[in-house]
C-alpha positions as CSV (number, residue, x, y, z in Angstrom):
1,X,61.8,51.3,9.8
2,X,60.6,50.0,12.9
3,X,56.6,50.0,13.4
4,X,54.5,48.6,16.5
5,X,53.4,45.3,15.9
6,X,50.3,45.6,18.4
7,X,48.2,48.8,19.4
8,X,49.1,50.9,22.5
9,X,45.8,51.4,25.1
10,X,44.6,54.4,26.0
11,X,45.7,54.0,29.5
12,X,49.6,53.1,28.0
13,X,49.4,56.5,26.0
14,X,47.9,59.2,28.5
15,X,50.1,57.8,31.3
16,X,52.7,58.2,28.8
17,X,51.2,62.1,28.2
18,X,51.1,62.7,32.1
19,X,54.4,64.0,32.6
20,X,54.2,66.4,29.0
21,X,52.4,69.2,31.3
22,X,54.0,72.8,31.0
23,X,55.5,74.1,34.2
24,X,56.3,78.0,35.2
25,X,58.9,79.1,34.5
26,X,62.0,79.9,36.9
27,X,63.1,83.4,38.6
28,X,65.7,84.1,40.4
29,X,65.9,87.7,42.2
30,X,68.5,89.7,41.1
31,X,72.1,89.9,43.2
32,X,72.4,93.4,42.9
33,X,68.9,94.6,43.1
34,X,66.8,92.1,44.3
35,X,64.1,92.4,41.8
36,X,62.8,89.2,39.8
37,X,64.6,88.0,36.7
38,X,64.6,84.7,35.0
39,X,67.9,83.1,34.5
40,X,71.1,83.5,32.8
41,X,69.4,87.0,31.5
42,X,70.8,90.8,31.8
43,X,68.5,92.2,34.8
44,X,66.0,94.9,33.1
45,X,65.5,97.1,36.3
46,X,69.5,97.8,36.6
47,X,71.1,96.2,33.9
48,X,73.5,93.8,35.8
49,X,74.3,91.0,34.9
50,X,77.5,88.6,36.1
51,X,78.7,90.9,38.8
52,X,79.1,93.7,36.1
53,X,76.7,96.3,34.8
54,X,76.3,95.4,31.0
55,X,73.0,97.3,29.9
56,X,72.3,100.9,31.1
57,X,68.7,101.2,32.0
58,X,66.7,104.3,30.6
59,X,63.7,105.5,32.6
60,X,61.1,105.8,29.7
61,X,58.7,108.5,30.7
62,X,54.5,107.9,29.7
């Protein structure tokens, strides 16, 4: 098993660690309904999804 032969710096590791930071994630609006949705995902205000409703959406009432 291979194992360092000589200790990495600090500055070697964080600027290693500098690109591990967590970004947002993606929407895309949806192309039937416009409302926000995140990718490759059935749209949860009208059910669309590939130019075909798969999911029928029930108003739940509080």
């Amino acid at each position: 098993m291979a194992v360092p032969k000589r200790r990495k710096s600090r500055s070697k590791r964080d600027s290693r660690r500098a690109n591990h930071k967590i970004s947002a994630p993606a929407y895309n609006d949806c192309s039937n309904c416009g409302a926000p949705k995140l990718p490759h995902r059935i749209c949860g205000e009208c059910g669309w999804y590939k130019d075909r409703y798969v999911l029928e959406v029930v108003e739940v009432e509080v």
